[in-house]
C-alpha positions as CSV (number, residue, x, y, z in Angstrom):
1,X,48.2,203.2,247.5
2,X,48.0,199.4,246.4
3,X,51.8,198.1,246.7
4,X,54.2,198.1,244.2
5,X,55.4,194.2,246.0
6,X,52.6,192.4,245.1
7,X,51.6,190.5,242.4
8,X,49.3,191.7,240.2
9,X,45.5,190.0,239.5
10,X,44.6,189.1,236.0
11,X,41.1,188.9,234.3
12,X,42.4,185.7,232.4
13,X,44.7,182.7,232.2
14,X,45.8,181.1,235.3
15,X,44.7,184.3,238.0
16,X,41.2,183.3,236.4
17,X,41.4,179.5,236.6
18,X,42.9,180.0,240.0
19,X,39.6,181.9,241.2
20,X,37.4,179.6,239.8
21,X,38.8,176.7,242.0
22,X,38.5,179.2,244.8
23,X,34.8,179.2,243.8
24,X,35.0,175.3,243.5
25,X,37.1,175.0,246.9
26,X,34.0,176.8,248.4
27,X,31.4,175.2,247.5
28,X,32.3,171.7,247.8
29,X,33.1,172.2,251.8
30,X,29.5,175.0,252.0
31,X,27.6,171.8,250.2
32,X,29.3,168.6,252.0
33,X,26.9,165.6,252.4
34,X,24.0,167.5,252.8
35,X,23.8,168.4,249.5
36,X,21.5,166.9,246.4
37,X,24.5,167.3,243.8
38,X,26.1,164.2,242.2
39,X,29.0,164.4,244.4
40,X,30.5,161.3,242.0
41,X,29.4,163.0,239.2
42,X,31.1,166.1,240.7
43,X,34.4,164.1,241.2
44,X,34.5,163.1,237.5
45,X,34.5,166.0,236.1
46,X,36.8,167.4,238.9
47,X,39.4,164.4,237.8
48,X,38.8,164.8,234.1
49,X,39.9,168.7,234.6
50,X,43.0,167.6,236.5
51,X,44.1,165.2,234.0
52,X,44.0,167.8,231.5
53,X,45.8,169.7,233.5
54,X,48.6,167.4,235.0
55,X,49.3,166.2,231.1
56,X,50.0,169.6,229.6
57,X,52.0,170.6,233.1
58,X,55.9,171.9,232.8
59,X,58.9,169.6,234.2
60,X,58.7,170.2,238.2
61,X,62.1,172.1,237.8
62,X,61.2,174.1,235.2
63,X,58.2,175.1,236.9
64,X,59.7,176.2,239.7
65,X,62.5,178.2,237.9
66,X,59.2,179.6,236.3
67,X,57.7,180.7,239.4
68,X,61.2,182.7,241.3
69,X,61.7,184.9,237.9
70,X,61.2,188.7,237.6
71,X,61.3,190.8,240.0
72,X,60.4,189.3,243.2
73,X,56.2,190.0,243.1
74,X,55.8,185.6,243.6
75,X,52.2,184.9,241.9
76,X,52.5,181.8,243.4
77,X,52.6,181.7,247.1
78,X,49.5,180.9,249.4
79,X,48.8,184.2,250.8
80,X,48.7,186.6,248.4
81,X,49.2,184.4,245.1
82,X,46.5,185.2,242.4
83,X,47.7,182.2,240.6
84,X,47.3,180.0,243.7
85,X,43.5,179.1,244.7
86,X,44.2,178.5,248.1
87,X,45.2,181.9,248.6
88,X,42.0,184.6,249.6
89,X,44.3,186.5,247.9
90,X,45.1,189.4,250.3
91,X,45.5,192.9,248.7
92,X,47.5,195.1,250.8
93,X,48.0,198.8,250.5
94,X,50.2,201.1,252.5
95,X,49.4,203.2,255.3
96,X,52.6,204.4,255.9
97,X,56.7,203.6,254.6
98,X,56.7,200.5,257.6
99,X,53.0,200.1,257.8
100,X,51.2,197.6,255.2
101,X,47.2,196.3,255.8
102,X,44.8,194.1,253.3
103,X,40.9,193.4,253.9
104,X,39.8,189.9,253.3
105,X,36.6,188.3,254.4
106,X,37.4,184.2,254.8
107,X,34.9,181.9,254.1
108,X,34.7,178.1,254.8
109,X,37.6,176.3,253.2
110,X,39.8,178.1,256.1
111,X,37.4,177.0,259.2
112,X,39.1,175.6,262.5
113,X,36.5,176.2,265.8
114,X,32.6,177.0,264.7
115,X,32.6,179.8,261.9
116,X,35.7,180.7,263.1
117,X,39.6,181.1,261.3
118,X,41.6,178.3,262.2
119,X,44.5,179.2,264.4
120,X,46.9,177.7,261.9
121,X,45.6,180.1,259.5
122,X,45.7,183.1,261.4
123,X,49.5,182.2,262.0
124,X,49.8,181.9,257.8
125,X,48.3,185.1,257.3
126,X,50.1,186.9,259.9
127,X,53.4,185.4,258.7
128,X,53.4,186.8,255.2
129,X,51.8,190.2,256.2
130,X,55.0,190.3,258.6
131,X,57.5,189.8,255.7
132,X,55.5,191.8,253.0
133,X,56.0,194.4,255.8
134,X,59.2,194.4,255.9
135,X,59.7,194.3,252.1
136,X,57.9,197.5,251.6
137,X,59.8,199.5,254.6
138,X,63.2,198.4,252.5
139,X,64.7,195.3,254.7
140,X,63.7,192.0,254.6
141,X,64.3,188.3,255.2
142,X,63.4,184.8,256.8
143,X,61.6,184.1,259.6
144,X,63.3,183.4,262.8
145,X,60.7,183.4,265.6
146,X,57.1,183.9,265.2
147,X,54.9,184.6,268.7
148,X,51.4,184.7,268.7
149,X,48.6,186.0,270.8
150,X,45.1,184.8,270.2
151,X,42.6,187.2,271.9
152,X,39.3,186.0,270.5
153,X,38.0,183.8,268.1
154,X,38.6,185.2,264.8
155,X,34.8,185.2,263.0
156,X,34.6,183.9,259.4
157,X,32.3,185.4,257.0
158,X,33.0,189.0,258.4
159,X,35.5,191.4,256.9
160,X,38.9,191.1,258.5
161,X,41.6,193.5,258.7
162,X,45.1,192.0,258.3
163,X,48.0,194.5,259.6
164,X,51.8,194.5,260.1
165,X,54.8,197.1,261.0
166,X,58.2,197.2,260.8
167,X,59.2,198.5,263.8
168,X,63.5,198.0,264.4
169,X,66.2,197.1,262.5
170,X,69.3,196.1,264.4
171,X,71.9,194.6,261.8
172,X,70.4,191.6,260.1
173,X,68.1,191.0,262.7
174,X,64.0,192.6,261.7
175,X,61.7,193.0,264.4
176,X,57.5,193.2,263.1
177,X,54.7,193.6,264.8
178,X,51.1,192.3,263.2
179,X,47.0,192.1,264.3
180,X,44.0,190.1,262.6
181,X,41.5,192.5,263.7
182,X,37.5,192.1,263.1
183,X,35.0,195.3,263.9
184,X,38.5,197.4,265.1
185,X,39.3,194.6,267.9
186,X,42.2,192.3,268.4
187,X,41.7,188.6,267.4
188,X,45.4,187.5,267.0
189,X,48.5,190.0,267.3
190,X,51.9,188.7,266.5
191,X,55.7,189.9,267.1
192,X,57.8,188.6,264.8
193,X,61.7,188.5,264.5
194,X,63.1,188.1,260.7
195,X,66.8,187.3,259.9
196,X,68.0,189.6,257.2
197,X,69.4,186.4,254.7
198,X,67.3,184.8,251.1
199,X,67.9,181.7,250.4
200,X,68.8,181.2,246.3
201,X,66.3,180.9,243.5
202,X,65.8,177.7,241.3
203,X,67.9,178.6,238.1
């Protein structure tokens, strides 16, 4: 079952701009220099879109009151936000009450060694999965420690399996366990230790 923690995707408004400049994202870094686009035509209409965009924008603070209401589910965030277009966005579903996993295959925008995740983004990924983890088995909080093995070269363009697990709960301390595997082997694992504490919302 898809989780009940997670934001929800939308056919229209922002989810759809959002996946268009995923689209956009994408193709700029596949075409780079080599391709026979109008790259400053390109940037134009790129800056025209943003000024649109930047004069019918919100206050910052209201904005970000806007983004902490409901319920929790944060449509925002750079992981799993729908509304953000640096986000893949993962899906997750639940394999068990502590066990959470999403498939995403990650193209170039989040390249570090040749066709290969960057480490830094392997570490985001893992991160959230961890805490999204821990939301869904009922205990939650901010990270404390983050440790991470890298086994192999996590491969872009291939689908990826992102995985974490609640595993102990010992007063407010969370302890999480997490892999990036591709083809049902280990590219990065992760332990993670939470602190059971939220900091407030913008009001």
């Amino acid at each position: 079952m898809t989780l009940d923690l997670q934001a929800e995707l939308q056919a229209t408004g922002v989810d759809a701009a959002a996946a268009a400049a995923r689209r956009v994202l994408d193709a700029l870094v596949r075409s780079g220099d080599l391709s026979g686009a109008d790259m400053s035509d390109v940037a134009d209409r790129l800056n025209a879109v943003a000024d649109d965009l930047e004069a019918a924008a919100p206050p910052l603070r209201d904005r970000l009151v806007h983004m902490w209401r409901g319920d929790g589910n944060t449509r925002h965030d750079p992981v799993t936000g729908p509304e953000n277009p640096i986000a893949p966005p993962l899906e997750y579903t639940a394999a068990d009450s502590r066990t959470i996993e999403a498939t995403a295959t990650l193209g170039l925008p989040y390249q570090g060694p040749p066709s290969s995740v960057h480490g830094g983004i392997s570490a985001l990924l893992l991160d959230h999965t961890l805490g999204v983890a821990n939301g869904w088995a009922g205990k939650s909080g901010m990270t404390a420690e983050l440790t991470l093995r890298y086994h192999r070269l996590t491969p872009l363009f291939e689908p990826l399996t992102i995985s974490a697990r609640q595993v102990s709960v010992d007063g407010r301390k969370i302890r999480t366990v997490g892999a990036i595997q591709a083809g049902g082997h280990d590219c990065v694992t992760a332990e993670g230790l939470f602190i059971a504490k939220h900091p407030p919302r913008p009001r």
